[in-house]
C-alpha positions as CSV (number, residue, x, y, z in Angstrom):
1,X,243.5,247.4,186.5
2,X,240.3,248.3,187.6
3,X,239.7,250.1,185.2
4,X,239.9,247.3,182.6
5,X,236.9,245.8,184.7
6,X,234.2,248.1,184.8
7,X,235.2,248.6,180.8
8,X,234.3,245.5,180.3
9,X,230.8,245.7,182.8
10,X,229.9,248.1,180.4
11,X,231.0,247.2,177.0
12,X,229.3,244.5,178.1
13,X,225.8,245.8,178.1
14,X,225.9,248.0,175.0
15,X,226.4,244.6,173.3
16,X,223.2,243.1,174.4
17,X,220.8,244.4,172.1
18,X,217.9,241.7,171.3
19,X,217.5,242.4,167.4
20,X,214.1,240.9,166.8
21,X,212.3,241.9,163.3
22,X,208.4,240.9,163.1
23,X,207.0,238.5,160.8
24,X,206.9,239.4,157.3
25,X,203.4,239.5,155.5
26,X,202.8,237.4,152.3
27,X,201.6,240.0,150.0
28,X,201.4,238.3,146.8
29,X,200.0,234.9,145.5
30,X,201.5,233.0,142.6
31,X,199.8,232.9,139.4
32,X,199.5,229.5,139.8
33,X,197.0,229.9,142.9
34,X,194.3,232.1,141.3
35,X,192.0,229.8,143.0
36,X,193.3,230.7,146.4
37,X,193.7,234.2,145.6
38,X,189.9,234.5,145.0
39,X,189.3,232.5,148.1
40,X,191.0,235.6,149.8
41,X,188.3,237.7,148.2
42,X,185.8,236.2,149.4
43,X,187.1,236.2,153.2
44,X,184.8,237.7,155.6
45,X,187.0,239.1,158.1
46,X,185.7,240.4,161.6
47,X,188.5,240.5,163.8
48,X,189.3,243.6,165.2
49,X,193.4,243.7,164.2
50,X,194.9,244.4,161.7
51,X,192.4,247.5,161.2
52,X,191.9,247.6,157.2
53,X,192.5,243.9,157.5
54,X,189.2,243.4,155.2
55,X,190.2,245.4,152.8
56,X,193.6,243.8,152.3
57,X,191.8,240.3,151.9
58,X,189.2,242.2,149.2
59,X,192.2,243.0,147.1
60,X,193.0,239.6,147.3
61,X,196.5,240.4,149.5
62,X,197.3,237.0,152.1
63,X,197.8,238.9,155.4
64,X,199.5,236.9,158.2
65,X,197.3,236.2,161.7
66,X,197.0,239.5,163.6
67,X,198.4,238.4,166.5
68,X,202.3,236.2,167.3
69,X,204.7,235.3,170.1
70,X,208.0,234.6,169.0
71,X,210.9,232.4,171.0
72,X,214.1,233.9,170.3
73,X,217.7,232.6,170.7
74,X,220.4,235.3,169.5
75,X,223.9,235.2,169.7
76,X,226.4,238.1,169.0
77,X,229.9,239.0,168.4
78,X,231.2,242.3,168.1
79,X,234.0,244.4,169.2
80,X,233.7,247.3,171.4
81,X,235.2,251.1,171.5
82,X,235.9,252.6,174.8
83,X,237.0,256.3,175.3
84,X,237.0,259.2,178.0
85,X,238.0,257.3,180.8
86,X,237.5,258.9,184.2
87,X,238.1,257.3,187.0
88,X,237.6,257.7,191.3
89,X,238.0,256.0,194.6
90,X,236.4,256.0,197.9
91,X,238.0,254.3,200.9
92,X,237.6,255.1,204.6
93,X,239.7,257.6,204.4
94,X,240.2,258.7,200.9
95,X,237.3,260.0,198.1
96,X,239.0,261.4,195.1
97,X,236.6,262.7,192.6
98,X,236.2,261.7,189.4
99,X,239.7,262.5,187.3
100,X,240.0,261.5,183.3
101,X,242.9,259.7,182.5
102,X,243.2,260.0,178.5
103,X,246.4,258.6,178.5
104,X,245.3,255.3,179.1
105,X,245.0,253.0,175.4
106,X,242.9,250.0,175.0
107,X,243.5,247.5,172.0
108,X,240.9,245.4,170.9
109,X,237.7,245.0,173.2
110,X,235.5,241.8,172.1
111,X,232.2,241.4,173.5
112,X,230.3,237.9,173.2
113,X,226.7,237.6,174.2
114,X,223.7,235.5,173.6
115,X,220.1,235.4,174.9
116,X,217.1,233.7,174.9
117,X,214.2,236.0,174.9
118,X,210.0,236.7,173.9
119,X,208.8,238.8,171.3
120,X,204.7,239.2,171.1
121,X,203.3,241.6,168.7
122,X,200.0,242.7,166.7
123,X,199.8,243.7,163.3
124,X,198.1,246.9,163.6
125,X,197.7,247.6,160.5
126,X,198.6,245.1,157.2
127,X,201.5,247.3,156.8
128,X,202.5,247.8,160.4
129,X,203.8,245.5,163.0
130,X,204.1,246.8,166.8
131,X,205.9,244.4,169.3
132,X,207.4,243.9,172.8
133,X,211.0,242.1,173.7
134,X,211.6,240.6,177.1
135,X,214.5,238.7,177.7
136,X,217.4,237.6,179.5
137,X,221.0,236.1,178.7
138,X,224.4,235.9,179.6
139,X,227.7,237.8,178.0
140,X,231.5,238.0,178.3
141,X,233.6,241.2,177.6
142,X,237.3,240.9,176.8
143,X,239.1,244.7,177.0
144,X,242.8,244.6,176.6
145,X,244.5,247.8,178.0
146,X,247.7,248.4,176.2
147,X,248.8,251.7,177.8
148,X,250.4,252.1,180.6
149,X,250.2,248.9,181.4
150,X,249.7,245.4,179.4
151,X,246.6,243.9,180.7
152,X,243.6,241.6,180.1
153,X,240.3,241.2,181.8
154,X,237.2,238.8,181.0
155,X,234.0,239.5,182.8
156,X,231.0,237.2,182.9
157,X,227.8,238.3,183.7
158,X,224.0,237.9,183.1
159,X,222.0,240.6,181.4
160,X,217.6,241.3,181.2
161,X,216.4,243.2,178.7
162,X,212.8,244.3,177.7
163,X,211.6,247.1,175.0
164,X,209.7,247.8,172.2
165,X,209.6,247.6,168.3
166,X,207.6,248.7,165.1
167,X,207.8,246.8,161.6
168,X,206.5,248.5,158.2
169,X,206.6,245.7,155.9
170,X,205.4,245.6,152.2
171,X,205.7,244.4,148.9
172,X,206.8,245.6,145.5
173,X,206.1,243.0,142.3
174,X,207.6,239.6,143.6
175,X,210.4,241.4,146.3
176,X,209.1,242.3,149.9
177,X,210.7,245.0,152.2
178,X,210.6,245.5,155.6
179,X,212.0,248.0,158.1
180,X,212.2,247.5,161.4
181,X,213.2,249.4,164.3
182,X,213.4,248.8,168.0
183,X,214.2,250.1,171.0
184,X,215.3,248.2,174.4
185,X,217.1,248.9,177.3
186,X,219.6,246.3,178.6
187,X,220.8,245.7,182.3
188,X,223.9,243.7,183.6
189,X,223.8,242.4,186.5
190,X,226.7,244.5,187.5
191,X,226.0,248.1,186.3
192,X,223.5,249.7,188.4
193,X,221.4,251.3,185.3
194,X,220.2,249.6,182.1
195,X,222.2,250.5,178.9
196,X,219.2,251.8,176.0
197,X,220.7,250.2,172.5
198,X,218.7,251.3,169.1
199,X,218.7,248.7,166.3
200,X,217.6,249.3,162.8
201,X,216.8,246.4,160.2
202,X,216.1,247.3,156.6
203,X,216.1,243.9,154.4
204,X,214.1,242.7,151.3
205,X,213.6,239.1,149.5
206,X,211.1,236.5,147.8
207,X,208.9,233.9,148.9
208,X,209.0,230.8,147.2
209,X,205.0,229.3,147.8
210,X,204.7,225.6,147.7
211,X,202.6,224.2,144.7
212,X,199.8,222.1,146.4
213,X,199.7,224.2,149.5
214,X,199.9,228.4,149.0
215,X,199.9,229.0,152.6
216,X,202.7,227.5,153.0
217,X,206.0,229.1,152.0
218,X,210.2,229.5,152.3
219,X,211.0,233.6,152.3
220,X,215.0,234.4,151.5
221,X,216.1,238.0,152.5
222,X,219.3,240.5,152.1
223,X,219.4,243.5,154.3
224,X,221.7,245.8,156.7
225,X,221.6,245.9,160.5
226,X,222.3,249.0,162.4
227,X,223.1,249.0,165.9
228,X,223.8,251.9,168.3
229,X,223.7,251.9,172.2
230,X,224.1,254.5,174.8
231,X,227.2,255.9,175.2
232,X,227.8,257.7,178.7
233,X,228.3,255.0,181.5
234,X,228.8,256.0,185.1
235,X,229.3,253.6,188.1
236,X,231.1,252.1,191.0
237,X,232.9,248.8,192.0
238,X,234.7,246.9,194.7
239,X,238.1,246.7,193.5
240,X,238.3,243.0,194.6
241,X,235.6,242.6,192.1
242,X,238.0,244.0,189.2
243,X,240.7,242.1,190.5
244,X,240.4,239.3,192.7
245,X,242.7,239.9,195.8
246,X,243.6,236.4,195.8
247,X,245.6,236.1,192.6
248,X,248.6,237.5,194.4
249,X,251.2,237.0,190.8
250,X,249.0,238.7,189.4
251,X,248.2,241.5,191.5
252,X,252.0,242.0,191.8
253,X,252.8,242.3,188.3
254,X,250.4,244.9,187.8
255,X,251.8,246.9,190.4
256,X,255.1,246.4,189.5
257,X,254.1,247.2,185.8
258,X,252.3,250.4,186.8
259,X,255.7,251.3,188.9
260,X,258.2,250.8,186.1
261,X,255.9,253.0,183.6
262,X,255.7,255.6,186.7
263,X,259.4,256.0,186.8
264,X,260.7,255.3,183.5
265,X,257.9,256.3,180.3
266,X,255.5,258.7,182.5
267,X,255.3,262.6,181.1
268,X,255.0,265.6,183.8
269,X,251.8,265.4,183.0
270,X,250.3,262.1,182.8
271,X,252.2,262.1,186.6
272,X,250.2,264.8,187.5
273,X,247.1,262.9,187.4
274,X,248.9,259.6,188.3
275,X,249.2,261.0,191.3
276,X,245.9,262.0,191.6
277,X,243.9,259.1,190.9
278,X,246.2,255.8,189.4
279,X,248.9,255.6,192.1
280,X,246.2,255.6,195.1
281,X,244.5,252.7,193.0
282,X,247.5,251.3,193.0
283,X,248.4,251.3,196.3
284,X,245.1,250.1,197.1
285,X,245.9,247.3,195.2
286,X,249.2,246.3,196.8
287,X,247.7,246.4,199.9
288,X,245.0,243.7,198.9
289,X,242.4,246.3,199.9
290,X,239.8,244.5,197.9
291,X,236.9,246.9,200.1
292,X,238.1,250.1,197.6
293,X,235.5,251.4,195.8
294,X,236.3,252.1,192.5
295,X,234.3,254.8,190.4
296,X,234.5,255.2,187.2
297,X,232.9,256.8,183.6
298,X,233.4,256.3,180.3
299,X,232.0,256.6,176.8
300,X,231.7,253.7,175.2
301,X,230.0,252.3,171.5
302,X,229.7,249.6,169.3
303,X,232.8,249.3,166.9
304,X,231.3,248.7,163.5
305,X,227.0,250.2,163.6
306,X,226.1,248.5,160.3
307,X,226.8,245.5,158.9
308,X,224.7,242.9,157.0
309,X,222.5,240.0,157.7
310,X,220.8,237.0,155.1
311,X,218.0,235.4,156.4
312,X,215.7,232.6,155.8
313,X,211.8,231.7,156.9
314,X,209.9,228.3,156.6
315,X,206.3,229.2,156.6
316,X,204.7,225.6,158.0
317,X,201.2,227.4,157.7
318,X,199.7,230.6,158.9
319,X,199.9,229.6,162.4
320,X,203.9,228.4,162.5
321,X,207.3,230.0,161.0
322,X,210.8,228.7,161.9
323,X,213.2,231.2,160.9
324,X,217.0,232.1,160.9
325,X,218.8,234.8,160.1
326,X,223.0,235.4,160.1
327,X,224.8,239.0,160.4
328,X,227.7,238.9,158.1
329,X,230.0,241.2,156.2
330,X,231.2,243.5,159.1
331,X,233.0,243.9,162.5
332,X,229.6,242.1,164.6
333,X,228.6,238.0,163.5
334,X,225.0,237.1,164.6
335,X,223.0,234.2,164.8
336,X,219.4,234.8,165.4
337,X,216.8,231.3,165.5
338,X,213.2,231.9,166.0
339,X,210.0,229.9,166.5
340,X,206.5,231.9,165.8
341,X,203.4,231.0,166.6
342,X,200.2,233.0,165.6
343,X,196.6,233.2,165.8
344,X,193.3,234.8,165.0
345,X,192.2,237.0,167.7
């Protein structure tokens, strides 16, 4: 039983990645605004960031504003993989080390987050982008043990996250490219370490430049998103906190479940470590004992890494972007709305 929870307390955080890709420079300029590309020319630029930044406006290249904060809502579905379960428990008078139990078979682990984080950056270079993420959020976990018992367990938490990214963006003809990569490390509220989670963007697409106004613009993108978190998960719970010692039906049918597997489908050897480690839980259970202290470790990973996103940007003017971007085509959906603001500096 308990162990369903702490699955979940950690599936939960591997799913919490805040996939952020910087801004996108407008490289090119429509034939139609050779006027405004020779106003580019002419720009005398003294501003420290991007470095080279003159050079990009001598060649006659529209460069976004060096500096941005972003506002970031992101929500995420995605199913989970757990594996290498081991399991402990520390009572008054019982500590049982760590044991894995490999026997026990989860079905279909679903994890639904969303979060509402900040994103500044600097264009280092016209090519380069370098940003921060801080953020926070809130996700469920559903994990569904199917072996040796039938159970499932939601758990709600909230999550912080904070890290870094880099963006190389460019242009080739009319298509631009980016790739972006970041790195963050996420931390439920119940787990007593942050989960790291690695995310990958590579997409490319067009911008579409109004007529009257060529700083204003709608970009359209195709790409793949690549997500991979930190596998090995080690920690400890109350077992009243995987199971709440008031739900009596419950807690009964669990133990009765775990019983008639015990004495009716159970091998020599999955016994053998039932009687190390589940049976004690078990018992613990029964008793209400909600003060058990659960350990536990497991590896656990994202189900499906890639899968692909389309995405959209309204360019108002070099100071404001709205932009949205949905993951499709895979195991994980996404839905990522951003407001970015940027300046001279």
């Amino acid at each position: 039983m308990k162990i369903k929870c702490f699955l979940i307390i950690v599936i939960t955080v591997c799913v919490f990645n805040q996939t952020i890709q910087a801004q996108q420079p407008s490289t090119k300029i429509n034939k139609k605004h050779e006027a405004y590309r020779d106003s580019l020319k002419q720009v005398d630029y003294h501003y420290t960031f991007p470095f080279m930044g003159q050079g990009a406006y001598n060649k006659g290249f529209d460069i976004p504003y060096p500096v941005g904060i972003m506002g970031n809502f992101v929500w995420m579905e995605q199913g989970i993989s757990v594996n290498n379960l081991q399991l402990g428990l520390e009572t008054k008078n019982v500590n049982i080390d760590m044991t894995p139990v490999d026997f026990i078979q989860f079905g279909d682990n679903v994890n639904t987050s969303y979060s509402v984080n900040v994103r500044p950056d600097v264009w280092v270079f016209p090519f380069l982008n370098v940003y921060g993420i801080l953020g926070y959020g809130h996700t469920k976990t559903e994990v569904n043990l199917v072996y040796p018992i039938t159970l499932r367990s939601v758990v709600e938490q909230s999550v912080s996250t904070y890290g870094i990214g880099v963006m190389a963006a460019g242009a080739v003809g009319p298509v631009f490219f980016s790739v972006d990569a970041n790195f963050t490390w996420n931390k439920p509220e119940l787990l007593d370490k942050a989960v790291p989670v690695r995310v990958t963007g590579i997409r490319a697409g067009h911008s579409f430049v109004f007529h009257n106004k060529p700083d204003r613009n709608i970009a359209v993108w195709v790409g793949g998103f690549f997500m991979e978190t930190g596998s090995d998960t080690y920690g400890q719970l109350k077992l009243k906190d995987a199971l709440p010692s008031a739900d009596g039906t419950k807690r009964d049918k669990i133990v009765s479940d775990y019983y008639y597997w015990y004495d009716n489908e159970a091998t020599i050897p999955q016994k053998a470590v039932a009687d190390r480690i589940l049976t004690p839980i078990v018992e613990r259970l029964a008793d209400a004992d909600g003060e058990a202290i659960i350990k536990y470790g497991l590896d656990k990973q994202v189900q499906q890494k890639w899968n692909g996103v389309i995405g959209a940007q309204f360019q108002y003017n070099k100071h404001w972007m709205l932009r949205t971007e949905l993951g499709v085509l895979g195991n994980r959906k996404s839905v990522l709305l951003s407001l970015n603001y940027r300046f001279l500096l």
